[in-house]
PyMOL Python script that loads the backbone (N, CA, C, O; Angstrom):
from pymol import cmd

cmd.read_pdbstr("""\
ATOM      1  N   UNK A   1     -20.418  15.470  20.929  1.00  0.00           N
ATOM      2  CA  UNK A   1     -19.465  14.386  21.090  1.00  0.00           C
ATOM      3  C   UNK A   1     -19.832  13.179  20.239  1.00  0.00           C
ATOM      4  O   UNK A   1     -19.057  12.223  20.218  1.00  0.00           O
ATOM      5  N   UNK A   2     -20.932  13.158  19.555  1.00  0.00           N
ATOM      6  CA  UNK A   2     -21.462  12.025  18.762  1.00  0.00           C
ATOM      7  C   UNK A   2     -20.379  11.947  17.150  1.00  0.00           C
ATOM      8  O   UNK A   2     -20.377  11.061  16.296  1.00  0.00           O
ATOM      9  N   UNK A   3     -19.881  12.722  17.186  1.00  0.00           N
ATOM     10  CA  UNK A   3     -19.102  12.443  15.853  1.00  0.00           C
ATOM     11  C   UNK A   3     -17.307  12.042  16.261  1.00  0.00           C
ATOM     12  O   UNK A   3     -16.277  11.782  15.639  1.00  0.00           O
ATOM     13  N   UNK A   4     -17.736  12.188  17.643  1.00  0.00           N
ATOM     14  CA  UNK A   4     -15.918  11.140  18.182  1.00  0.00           C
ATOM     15  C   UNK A   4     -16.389  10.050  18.565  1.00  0.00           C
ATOM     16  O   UNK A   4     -15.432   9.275  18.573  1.00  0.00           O
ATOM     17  N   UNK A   5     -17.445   9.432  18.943  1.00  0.00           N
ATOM     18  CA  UNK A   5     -18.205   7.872  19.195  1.00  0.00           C
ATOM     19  C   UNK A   5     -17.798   6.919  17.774  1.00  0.00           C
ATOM     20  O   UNK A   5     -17.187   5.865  17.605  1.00  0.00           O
ATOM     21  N   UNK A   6     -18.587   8.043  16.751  1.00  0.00           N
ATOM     22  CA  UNK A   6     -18.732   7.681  15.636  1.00  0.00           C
ATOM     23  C   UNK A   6     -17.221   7.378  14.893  1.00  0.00           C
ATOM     24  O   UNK A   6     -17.100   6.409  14.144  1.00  0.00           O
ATOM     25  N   UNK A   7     -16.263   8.155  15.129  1.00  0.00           N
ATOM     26  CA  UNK A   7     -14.920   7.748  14.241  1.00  0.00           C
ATOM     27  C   UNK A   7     -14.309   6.971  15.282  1.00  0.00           C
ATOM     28  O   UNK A   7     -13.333   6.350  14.861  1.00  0.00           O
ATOM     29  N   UNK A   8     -14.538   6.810  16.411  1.00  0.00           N
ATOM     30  CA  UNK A   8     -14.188   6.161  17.321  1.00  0.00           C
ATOM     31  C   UNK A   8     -13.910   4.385  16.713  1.00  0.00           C
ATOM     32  O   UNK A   8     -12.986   3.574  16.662  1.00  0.00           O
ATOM     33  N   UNK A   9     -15.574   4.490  16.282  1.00  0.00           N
ATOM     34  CA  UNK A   9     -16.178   3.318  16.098  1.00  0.00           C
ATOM     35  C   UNK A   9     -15.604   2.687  14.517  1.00  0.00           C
ATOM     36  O   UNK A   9     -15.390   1.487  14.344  1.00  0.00           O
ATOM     37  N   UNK A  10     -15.466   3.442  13.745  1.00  0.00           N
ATOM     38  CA  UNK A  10     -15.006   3.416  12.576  1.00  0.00           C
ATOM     39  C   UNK A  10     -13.383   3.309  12.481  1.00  0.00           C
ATOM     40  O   UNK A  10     -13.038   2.751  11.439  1.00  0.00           O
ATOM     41  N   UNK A  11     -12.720   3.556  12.996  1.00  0.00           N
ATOM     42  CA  UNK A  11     -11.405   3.070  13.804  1.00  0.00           C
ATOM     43  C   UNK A  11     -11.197   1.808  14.117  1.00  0.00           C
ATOM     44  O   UNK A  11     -10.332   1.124  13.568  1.00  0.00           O
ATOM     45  N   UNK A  12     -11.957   1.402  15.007  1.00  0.00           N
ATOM     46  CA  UNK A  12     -12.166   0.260  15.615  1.00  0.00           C
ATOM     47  C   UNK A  12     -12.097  -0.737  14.236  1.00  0.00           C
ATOM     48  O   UNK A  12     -11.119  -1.428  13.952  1.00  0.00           O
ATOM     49  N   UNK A  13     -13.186  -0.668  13.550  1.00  0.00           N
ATOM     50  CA  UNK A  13     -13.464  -1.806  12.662  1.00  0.00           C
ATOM     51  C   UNK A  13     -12.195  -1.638  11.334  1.00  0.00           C
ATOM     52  O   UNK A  13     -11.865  -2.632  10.686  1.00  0.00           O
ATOM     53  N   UNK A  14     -11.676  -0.478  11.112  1.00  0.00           N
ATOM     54  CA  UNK A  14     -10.750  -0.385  10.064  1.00  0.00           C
ATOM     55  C   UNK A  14      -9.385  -1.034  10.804  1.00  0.00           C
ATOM     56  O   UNK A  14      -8.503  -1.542  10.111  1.00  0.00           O
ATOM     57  N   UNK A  15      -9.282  -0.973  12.286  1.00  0.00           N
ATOM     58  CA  UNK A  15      -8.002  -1.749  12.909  1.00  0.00           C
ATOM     59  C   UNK A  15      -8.411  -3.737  12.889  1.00  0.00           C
ATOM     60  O   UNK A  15      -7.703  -4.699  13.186  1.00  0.00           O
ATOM     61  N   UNK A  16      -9.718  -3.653  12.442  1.00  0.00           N
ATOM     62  CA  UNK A  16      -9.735  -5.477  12.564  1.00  0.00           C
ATOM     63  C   UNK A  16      -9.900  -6.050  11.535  1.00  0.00           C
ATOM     64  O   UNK A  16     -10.305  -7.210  11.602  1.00  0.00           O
ATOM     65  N   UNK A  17      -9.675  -5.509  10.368  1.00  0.00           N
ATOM     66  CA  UNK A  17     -10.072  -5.522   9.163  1.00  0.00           C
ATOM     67  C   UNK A  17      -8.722  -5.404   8.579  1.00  0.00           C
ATOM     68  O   UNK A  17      -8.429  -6.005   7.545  1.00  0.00           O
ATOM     69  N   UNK A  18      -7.802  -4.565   9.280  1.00  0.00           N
ATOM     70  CA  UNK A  18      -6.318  -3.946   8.580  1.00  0.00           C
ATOM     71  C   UNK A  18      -5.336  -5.499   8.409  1.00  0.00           C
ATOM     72  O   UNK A  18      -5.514  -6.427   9.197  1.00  0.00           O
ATOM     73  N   UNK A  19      -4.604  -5.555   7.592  1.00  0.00           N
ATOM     74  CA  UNK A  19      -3.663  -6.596   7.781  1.00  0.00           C
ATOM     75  C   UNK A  19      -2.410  -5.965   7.303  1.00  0.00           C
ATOM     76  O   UNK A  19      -2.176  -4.970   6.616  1.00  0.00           O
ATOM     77  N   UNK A  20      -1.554  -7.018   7.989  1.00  0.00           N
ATOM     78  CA  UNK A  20      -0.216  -6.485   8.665  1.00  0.00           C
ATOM     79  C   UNK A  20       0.558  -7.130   7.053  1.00  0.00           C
ATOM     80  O   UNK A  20       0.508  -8.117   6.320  1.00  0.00           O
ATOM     81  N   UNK A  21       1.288  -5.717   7.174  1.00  0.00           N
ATOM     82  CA  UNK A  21       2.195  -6.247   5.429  1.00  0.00           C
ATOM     83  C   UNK A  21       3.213  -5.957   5.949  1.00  0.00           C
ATOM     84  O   UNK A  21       3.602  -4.948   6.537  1.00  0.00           O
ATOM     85  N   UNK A  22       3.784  -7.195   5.632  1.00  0.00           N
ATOM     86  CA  UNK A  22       5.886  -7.012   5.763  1.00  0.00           C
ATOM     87  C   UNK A  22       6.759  -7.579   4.663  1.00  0.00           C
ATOM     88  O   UNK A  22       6.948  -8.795   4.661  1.00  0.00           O
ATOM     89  N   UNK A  23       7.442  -6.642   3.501  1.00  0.00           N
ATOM     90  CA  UNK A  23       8.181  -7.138   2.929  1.00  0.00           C
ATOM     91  C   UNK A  23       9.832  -6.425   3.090  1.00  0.00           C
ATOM     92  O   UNK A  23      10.217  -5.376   3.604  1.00  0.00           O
ATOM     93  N   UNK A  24      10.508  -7.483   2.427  1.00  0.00           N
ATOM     94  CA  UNK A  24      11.623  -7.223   2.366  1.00  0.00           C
ATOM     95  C   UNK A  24      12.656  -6.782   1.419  1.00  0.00           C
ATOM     96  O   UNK A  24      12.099  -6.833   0.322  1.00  0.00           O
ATOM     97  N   UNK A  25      13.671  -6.441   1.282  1.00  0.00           N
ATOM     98  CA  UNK A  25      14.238  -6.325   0.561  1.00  0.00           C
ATOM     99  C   UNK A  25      14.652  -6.844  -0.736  1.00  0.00           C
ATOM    100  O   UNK A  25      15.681  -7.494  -0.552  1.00  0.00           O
ATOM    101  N   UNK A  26      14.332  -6.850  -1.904  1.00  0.00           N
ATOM    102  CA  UNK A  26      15.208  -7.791  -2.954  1.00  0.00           C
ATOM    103  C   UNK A  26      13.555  -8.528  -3.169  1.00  0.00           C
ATOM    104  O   UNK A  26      13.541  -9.043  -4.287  1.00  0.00           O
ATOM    105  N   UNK A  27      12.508  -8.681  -2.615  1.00  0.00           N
ATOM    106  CA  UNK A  27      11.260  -9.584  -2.384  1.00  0.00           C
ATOM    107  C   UNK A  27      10.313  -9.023  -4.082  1.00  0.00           C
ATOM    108  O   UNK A  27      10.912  -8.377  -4.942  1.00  0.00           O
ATOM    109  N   UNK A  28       9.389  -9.284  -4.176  1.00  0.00           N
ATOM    110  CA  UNK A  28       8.878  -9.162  -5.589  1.00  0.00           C
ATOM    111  C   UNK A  28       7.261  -8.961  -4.920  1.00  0.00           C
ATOM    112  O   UNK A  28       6.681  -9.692  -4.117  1.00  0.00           O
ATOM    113  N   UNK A  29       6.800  -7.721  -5.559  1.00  0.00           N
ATOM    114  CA  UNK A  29       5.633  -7.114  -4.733  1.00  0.00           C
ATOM    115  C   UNK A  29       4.708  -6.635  -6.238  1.00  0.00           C
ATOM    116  O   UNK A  29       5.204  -6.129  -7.245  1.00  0.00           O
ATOM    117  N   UNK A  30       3.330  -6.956  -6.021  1.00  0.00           N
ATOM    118  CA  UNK A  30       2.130  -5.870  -6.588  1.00  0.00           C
ATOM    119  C   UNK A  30       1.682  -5.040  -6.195  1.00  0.00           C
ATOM    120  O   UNK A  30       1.272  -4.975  -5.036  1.00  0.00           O
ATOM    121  N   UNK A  31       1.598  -3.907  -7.240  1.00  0.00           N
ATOM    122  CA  UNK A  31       1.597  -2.646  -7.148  1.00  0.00           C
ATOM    123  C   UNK A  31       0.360  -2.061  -7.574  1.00  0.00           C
ATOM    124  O   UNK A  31       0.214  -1.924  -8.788  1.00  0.00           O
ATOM    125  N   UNK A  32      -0.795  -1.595  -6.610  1.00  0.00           N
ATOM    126  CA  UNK A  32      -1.846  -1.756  -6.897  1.00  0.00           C
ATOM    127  C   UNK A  32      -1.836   0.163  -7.822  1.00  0.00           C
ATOM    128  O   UNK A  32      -1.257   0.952  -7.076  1.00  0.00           O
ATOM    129  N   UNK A  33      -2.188   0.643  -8.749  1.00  0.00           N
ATOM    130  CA  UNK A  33      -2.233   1.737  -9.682  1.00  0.00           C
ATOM    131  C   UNK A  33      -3.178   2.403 -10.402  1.00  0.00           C
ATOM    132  O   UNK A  33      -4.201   1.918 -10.884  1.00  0.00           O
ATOM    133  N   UNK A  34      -2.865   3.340 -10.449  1.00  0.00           N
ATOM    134  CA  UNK A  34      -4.497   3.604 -11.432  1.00  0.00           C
ATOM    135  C   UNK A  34      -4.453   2.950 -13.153  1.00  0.00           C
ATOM    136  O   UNK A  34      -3.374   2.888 -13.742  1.00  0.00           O
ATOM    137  N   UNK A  35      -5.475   2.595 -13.674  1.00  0.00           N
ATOM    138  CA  UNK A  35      -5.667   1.686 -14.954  1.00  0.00           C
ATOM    139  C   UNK A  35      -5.277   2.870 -15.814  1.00  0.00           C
ATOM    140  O   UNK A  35      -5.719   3.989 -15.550  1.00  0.00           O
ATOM    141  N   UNK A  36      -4.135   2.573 -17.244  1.00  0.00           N
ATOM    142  CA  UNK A  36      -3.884   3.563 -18.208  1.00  0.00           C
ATOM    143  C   UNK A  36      -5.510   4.453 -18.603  1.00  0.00           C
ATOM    144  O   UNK A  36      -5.455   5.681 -18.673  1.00  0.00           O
ATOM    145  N   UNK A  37      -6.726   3.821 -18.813  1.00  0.00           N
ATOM    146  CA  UNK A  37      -7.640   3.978 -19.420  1.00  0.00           C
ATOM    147  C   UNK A  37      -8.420   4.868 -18.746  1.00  0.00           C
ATOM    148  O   UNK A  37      -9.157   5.705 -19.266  1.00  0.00           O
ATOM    149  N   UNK A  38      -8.238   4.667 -17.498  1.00  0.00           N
ATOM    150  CA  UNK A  38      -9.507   5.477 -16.355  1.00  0.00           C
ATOM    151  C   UNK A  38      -8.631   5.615 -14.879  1.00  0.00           C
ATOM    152  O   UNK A  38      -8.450   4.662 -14.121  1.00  0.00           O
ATOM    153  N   UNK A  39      -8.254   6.657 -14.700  1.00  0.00           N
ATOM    154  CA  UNK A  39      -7.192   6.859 -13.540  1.00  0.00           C
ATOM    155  C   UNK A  39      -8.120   6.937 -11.916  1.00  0.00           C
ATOM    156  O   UNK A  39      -7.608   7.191 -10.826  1.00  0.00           O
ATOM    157  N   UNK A  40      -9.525   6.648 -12.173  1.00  0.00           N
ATOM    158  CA  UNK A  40     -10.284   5.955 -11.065  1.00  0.00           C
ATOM    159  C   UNK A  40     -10.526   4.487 -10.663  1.00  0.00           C
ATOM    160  O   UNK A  40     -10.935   3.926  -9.646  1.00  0.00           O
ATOM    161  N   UNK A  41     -10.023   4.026 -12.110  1.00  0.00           N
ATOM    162  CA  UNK A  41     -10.433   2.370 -11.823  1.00  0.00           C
ATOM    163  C   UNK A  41      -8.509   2.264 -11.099  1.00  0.00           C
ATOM    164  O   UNK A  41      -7.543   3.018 -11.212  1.00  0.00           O
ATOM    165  N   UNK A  42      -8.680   1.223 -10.542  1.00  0.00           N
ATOM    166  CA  UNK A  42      -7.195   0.817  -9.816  1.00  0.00           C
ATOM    167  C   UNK A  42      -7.111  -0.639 -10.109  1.00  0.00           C
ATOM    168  O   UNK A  42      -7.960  -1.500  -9.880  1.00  0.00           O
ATOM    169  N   UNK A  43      -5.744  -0.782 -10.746  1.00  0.00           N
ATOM    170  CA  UNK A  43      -5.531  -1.933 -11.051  1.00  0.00           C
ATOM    171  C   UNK A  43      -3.834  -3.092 -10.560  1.00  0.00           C
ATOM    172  O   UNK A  43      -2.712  -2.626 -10.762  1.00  0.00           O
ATOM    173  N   UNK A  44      -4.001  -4.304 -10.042  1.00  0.00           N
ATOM    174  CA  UNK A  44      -2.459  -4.944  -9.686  1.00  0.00           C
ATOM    175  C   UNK A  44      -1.368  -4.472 -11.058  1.00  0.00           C
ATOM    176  O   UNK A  44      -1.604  -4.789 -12.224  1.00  0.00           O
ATOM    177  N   UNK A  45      -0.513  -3.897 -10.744  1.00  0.00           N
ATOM    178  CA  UNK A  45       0.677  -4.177 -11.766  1.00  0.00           C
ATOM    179  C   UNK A  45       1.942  -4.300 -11.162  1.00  0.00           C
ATOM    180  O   UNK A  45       2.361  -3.738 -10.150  1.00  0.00           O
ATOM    181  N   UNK A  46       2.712  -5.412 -12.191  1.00  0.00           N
ATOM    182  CA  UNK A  46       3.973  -5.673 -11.450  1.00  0.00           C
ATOM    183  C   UNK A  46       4.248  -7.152 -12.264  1.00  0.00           C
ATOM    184  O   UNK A  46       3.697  -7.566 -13.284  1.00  0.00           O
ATOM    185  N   UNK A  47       5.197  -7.726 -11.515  1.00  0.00           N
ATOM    186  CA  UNK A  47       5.958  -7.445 -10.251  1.00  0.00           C
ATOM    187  C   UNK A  47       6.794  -6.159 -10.552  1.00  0.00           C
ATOM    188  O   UNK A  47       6.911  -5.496 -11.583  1.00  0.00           O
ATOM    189  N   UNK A  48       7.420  -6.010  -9.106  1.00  0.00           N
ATOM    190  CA  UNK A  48       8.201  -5.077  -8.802  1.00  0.00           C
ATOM    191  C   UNK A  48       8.729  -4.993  -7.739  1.00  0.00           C
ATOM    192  O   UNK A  48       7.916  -5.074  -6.818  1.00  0.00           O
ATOM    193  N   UNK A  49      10.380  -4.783  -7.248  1.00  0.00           N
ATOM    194  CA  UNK A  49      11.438  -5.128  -6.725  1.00  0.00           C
ATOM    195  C   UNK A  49      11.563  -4.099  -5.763  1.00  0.00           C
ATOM    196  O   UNK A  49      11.945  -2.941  -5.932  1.00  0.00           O
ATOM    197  N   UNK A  50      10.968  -5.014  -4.108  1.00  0.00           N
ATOM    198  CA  UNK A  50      11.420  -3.511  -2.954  1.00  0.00           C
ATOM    199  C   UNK A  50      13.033  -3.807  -3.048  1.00  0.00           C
ATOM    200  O   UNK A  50      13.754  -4.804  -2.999  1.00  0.00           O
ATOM    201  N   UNK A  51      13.200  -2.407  -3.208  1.00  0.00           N
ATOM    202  CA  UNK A  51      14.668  -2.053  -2.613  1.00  0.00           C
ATOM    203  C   UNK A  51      15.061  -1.652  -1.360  1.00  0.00           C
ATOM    204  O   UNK A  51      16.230  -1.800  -1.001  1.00  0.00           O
ATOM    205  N   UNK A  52      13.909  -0.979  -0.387  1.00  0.00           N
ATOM    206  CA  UNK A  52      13.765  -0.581   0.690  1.00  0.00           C
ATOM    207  C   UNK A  52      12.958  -0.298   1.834  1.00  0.00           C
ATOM    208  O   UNK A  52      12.257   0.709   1.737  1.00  0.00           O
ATOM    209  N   UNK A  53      12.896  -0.930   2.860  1.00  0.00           N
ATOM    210  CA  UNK A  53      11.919  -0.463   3.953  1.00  0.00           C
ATOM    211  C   UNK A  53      12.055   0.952   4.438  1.00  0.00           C
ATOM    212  O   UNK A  53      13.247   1.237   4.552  1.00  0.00           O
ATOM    213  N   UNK A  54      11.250   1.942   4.765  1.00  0.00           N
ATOM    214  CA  UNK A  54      11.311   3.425   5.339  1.00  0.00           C
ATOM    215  C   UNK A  54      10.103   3.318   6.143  1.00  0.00           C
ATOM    216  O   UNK A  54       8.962   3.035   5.778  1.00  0.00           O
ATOM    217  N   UNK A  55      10.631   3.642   7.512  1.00  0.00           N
ATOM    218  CA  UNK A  55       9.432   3.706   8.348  1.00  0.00           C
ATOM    219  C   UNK A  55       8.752   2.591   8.535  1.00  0.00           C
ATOM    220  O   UNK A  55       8.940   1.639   7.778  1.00  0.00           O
ATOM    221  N   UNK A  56       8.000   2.533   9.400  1.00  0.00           N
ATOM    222  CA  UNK A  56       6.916   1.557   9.341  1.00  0.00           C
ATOM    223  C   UNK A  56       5.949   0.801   8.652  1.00  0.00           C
ATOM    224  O   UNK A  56       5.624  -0.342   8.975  1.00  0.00           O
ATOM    225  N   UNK A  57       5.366   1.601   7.453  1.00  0.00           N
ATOM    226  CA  UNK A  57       4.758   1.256   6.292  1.00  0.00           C
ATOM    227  C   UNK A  57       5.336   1.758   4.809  1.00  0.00           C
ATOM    228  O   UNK A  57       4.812   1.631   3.702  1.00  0.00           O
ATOM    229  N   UNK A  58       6.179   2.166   5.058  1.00  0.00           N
ATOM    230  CA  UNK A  58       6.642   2.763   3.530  1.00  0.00           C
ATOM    231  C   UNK A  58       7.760   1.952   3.399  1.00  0.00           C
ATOM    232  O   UNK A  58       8.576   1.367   4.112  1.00  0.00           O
ATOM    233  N   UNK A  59       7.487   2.141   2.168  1.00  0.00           N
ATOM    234  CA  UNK A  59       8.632   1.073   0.986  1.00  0.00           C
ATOM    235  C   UNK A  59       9.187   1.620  -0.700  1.00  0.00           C
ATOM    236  O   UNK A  59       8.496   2.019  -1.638  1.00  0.00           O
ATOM    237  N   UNK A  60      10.380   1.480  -0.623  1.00  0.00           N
ATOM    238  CA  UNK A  60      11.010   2.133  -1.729  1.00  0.00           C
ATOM    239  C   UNK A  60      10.714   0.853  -2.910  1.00  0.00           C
ATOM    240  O   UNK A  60      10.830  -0.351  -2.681  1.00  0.00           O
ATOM    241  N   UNK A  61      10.323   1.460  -4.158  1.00  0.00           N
ATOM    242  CA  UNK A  61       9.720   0.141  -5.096  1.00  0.00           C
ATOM    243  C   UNK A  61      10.778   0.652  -6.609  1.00  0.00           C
ATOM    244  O   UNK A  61      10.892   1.757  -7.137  1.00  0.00           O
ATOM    245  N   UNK A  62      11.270  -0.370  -6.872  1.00  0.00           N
ATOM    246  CA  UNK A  62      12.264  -0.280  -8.208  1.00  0.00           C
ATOM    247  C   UNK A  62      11.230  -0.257  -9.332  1.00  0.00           C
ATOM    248  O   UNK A  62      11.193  -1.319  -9.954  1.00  0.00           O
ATOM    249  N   UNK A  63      10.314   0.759  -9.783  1.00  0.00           N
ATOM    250  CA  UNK A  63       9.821   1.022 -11.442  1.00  0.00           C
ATOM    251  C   UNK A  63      10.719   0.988 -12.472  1.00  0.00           C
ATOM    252  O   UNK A  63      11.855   0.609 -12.187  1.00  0.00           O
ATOM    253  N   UNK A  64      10.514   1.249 -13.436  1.00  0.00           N
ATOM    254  CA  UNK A  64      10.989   0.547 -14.961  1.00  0.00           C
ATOM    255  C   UNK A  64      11.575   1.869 -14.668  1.00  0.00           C
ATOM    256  O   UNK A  64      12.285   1.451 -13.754  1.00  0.00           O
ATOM    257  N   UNK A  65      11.822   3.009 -14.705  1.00  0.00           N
ATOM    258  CA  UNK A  65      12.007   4.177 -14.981  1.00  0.00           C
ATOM    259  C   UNK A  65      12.570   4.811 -13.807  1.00  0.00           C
ATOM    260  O   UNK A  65      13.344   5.724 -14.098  1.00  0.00           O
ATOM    261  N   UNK A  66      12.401   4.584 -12.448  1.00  0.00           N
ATOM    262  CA  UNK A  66      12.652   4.889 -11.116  1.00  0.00           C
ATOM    263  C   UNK A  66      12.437   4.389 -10.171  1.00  0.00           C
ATOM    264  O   UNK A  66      11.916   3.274 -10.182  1.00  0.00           O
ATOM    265  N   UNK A  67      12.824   5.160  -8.759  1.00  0.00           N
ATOM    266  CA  UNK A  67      12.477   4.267  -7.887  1.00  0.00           C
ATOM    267  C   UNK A  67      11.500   5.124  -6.744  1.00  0.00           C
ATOM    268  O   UNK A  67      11.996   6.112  -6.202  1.00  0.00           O
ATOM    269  N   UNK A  68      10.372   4.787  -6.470  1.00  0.00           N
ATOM    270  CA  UNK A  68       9.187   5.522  -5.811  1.00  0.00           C
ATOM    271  C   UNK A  68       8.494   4.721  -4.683  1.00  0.00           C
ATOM    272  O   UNK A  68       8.093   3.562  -4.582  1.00  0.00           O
ATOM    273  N   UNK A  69       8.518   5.944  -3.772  1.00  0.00           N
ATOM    274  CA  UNK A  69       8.174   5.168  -2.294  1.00  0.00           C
ATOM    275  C   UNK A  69       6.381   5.060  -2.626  1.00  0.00           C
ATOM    276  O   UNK A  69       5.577   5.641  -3.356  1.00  0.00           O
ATOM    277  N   UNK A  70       6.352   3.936  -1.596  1.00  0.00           N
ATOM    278  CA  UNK A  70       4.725   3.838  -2.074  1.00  0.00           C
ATOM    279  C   UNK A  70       4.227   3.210  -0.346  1.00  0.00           C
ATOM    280  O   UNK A  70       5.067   2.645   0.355  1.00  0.00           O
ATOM    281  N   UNK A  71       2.916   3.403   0.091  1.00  0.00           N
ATOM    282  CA  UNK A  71       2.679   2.887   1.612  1.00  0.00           C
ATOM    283  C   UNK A  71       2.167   0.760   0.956  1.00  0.00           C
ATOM    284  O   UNK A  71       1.774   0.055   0.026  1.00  0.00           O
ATOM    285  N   UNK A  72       2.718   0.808   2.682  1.00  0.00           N
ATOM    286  CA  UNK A  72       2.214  -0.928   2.465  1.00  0.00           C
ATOM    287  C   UNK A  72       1.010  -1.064   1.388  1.00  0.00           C
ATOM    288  O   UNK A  72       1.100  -1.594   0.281  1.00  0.00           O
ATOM    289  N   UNK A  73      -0.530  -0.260   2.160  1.00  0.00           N
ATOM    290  CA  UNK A  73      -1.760  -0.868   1.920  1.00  0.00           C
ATOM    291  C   UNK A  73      -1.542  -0.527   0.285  1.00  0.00           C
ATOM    292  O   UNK A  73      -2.659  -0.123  -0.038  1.00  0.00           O
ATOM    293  N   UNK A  74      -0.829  -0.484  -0.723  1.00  0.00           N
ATOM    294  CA  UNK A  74      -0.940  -0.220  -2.201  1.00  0.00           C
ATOM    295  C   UNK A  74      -0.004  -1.660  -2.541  1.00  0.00           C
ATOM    296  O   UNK A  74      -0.025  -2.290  -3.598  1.00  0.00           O
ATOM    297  N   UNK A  75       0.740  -1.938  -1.420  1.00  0.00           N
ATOM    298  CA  UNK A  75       1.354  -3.514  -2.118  1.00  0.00           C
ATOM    299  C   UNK A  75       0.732  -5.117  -1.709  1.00  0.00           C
ATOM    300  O   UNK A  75      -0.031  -5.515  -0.829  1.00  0.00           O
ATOM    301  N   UNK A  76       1.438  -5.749  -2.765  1.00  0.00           N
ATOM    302  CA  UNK A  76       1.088  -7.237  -2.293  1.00  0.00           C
ATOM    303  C   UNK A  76       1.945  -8.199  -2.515  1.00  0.00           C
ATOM    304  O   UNK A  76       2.944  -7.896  -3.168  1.00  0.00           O
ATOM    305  N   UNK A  77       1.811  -9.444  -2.092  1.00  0.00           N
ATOM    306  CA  UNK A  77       3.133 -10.072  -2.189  1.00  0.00           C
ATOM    307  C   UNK A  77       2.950 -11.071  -3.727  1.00  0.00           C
ATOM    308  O   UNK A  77       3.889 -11.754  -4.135  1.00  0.00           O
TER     309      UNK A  77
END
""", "prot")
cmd.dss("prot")
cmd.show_as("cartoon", "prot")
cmd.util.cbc("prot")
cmd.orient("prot")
């Protein structure tokens, strides 16, 4: 049972640490991405235009080229 204590616990601190993202429609958001150069480094790009809330954390994002759902924790205001 020591490895449900353990994510237990790790839960805990990722819920007090988490912050609450709410955008809206038409609003202008950063789009956190992988860098052209190294698709491990992650880098802000943007702005970029929600068109849509889905669900609780997902959000429809207007790209140059399309439009792609992406979760809150990858945006910013």
């Amino acid at each position: 049972m020591r490895g449900y204590k353990d994510q237990s616990k790790q839960k805990k601190i990722c819920i007090v640490k988490a912050k609450d993202r709410e955008f809206k429609p038409g609003e202008k958001v950063l789009l956190l991405l992988p860098s052209d150069n190294n698709k491990l480094l992650m880098q802000w790009k943007g702005p970029f235009v929600v068109v849509e809330k889905k669900g609780k954390n997902n959000y429809r994002i207007q790209l140059p080229e399309r439009v792609k759902m992406f979760h809150a924790n990858m945006l910013t205001k």
